[in-house]
N, C-alpha and C positions, 0 to 999 in steps of 0.2 A: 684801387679804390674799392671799398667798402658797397655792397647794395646799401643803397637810402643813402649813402653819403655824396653830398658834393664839396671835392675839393677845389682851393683856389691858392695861385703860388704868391698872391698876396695881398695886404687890405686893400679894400676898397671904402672910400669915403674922403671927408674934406681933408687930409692933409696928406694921404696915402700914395702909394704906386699907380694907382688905376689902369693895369694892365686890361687892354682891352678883352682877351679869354676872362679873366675874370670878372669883369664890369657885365660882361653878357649872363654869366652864374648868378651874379648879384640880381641883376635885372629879371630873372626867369625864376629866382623861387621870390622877391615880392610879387611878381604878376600872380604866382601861385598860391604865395601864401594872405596873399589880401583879399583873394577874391569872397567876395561877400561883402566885403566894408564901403560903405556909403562914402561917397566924394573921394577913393583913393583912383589914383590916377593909374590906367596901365601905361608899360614901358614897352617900346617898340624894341626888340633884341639885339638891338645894332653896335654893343660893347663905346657906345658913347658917354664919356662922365659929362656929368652934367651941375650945375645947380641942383637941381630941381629933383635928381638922384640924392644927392644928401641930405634934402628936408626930407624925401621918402623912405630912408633909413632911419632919422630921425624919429618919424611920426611911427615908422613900424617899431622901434624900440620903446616908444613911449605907450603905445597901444598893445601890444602883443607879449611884450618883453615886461612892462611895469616899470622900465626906468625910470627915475626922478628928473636927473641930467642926462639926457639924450647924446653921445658926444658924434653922431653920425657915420661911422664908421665899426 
């Protein structure tokens, strides 16, 4: 692995693998990379899929990223 890079052995999101090592990656760069935004929720690092993981990949693409269709993963 690369410095500054985090890899994952596979998507995570609504229709993906949701390997739990990666759900916990997923979960620690939104906590990291949201911090500052109003109403986003932090995630406890517990490699849990969730709901509630996919509308916040969702809302991070739509927000950070400029997606139009958000596809959650």
């Amino acid at each position: 692995m690369r410095a500054g890079y985090v890899e994952i052995s596979a998507p995570v999101g609504a229709i993906a693998a949701n390997k739990s090592n990666d759900v916990k990656q997923v979960q620690r760069l939104l906590n990291m990379h949201t911090e500052g935004f109003v109403g986003v929720r932090k995630f406890s690092i517990d490699g849990m899929f969730s709901a509630s993981l996919v509308d916040a990949i969702k809302d991070f693409q739509t927000l950070v990223q400029s997606r139009m269709s958000p596809m959650g993963e």
